[in-house]
C-alpha positions as a printed NumPy array, in Angstrom:
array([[   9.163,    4.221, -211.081],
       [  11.61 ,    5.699, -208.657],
       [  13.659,    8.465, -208.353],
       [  17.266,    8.272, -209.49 ],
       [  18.706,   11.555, -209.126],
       [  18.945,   14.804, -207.53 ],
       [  20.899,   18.152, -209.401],
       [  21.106,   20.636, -206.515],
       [  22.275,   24.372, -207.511],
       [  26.131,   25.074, -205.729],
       [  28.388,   27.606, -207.04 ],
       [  32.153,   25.848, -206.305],
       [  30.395,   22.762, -207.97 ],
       [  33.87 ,   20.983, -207.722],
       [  34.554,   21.841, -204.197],
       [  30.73 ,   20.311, -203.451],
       [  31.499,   17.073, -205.767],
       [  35.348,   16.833, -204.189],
       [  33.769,   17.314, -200.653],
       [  30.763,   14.498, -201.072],
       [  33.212,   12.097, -202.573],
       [  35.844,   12.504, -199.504],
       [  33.284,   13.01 , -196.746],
       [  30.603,   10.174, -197.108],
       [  32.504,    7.503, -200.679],
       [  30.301,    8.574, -202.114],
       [  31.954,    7.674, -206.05 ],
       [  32.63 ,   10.782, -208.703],
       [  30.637,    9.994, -211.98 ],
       [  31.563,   13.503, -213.234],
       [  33.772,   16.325, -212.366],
       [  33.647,   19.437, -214.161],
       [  33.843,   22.796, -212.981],
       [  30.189,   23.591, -214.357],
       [  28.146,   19.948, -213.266],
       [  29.325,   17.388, -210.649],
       [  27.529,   14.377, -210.653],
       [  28.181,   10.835, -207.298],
       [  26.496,    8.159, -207.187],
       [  25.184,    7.813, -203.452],
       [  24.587,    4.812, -203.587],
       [  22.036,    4.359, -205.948],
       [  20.97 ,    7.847, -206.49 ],
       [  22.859,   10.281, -208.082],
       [  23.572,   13.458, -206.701],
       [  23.893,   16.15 , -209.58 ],
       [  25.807,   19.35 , -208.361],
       [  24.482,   22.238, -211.332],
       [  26.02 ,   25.722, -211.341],
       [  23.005,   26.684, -214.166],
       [  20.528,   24.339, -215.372],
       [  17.905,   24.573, -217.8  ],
       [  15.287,   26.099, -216.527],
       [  15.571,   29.029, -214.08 ],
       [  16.154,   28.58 , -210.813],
       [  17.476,   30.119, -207.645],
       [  19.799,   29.476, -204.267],
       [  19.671,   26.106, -202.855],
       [  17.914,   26.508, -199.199],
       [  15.948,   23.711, -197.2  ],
       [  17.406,   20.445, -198.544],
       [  19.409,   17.275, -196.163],
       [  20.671,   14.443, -198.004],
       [  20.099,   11.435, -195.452],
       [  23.492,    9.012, -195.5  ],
       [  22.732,    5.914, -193.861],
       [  26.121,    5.104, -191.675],
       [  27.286,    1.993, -189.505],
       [  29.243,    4.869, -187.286],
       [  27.906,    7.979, -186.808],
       [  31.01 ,    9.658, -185.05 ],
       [  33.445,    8.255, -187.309],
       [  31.21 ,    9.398, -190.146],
       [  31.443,   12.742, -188.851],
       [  34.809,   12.803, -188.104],
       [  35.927,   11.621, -191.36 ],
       [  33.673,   14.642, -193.023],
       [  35.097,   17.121, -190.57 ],
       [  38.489,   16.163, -192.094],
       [  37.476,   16.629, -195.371],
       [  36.11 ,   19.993, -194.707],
       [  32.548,   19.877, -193.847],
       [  31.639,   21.434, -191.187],
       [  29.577,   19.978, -188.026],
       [  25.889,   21.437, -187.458],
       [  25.176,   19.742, -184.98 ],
       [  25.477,   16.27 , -183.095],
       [  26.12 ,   13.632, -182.858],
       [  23.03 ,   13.311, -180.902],
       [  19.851,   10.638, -180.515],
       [  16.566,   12.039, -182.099],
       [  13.36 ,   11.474, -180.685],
       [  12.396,    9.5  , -183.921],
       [  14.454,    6.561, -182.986],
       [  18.1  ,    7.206, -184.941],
       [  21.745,    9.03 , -184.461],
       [  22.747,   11.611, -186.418],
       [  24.812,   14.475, -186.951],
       [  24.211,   17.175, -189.502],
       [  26.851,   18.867, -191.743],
       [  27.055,   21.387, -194.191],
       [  29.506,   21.696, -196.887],
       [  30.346,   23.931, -200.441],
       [  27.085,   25.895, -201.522],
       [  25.13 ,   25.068, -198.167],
       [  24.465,   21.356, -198.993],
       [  23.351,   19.629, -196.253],
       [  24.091,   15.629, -194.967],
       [  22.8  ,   14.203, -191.866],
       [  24.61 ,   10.979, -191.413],
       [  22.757,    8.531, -189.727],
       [  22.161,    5.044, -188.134],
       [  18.732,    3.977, -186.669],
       [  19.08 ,    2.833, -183.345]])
């Protein structure tokens, strides 16, 4: 058993899916103004306006992107509208990372362990 997917609440679900693709290749499964849906590599990342059970704003969740670069990783999400959190900077757990945020407060750290 493992887990395969994510669906995390945005409202501009096709800004978030648009941004995620551009920022991090991460590749477009589906784009729809109501449900976005990239695979990240082997788990998908589901971008819900409603879903089907109630539930409320998205607050306290990173996605963790494993990088080769982390400044060029940044940079390239910068450029496609993300904007920089903080870093890039070491951590005392032993990697380099920088966070951003982008379209309905989704969260990426990209990161390389070091």
């Amino acid at each position: 058993m493992a887990v395969t997917a994510i669906d995390i609440r945005v409202e501009d679900v096709e800004g978030a899916t648009r941004l995620l693709s551009e920022a991090y290749g991460w590749r477009v499964l589906t784009d729809d103004a109501n449900f976005g849906e990239v695979d990240a590599g082997g788990v998908r990342i589901m971008l819900s306006r409603e879903a089907m059970v109630p539930w409320g704003v998205t607050d306290g969740i990173i996605l963790h992107h494993s990088v080769e670069d982390v400044v060029e990783a940044a940079r390239v999400a910068e450029k496609a509208g993300a904007q920089l959190l903080d870093g890039p900077l070491r951590t005392d757990w032993g990697t380099e990372t920088a966070y951003l945020r982008g379209p309905g407060n989704v969260i990426v750290s990209v990161f390389r362990d070091i």
